[in-house]
N, C-alpha and C positions, 0 to 999 in steps of 0.2 A: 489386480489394480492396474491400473490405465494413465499412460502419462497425461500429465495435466496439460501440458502445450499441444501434444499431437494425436493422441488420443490410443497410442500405438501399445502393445504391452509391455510394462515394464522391466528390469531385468535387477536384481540384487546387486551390482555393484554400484548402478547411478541410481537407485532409488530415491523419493518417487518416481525418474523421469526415467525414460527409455535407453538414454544415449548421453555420451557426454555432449552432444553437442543443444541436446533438449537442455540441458541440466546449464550449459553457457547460456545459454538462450534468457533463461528464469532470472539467470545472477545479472546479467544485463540490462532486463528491466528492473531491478532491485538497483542497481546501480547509477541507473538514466534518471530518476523518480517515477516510472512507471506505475509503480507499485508504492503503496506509501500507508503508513501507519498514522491513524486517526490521533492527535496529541493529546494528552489532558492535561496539559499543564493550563495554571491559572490564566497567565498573559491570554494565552491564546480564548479562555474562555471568555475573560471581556471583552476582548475585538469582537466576537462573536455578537455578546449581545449589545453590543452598541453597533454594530452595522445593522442589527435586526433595529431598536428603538429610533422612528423617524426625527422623537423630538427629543432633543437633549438633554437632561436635566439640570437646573436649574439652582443656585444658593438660595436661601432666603433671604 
């Protein structure tokens, strides 16, 4: 197995990563929003499709 950041091989105590310093590296961008988890909550799914629908809808 091969670290993810450097591509160097890995070692059993920092698993996945090579190094503790590979393994800061990761949590940093986890930290920064580098890295980011897609949401499914609802809110977020209306924004979605109302920034996609150009025209608004409408009451009767």
């Amino acid at each position: 197995m091969n670290c993810p950041n450097c591509g160097e091989e890995t070692t059993q105590k920092f698993r996945p990563f090579c190094s503790k310093r590979c393994a800061d590296i990761d949590l940093a961008k986890w930290l920064n929003g580098s890295y980011a988890v897609p949401s499914q909550r609802e809110e977020d799914l209306e924004a979605e499709v109302e920034a996609e629908d150009p025209m608004p809808k409408r009451p009767h």
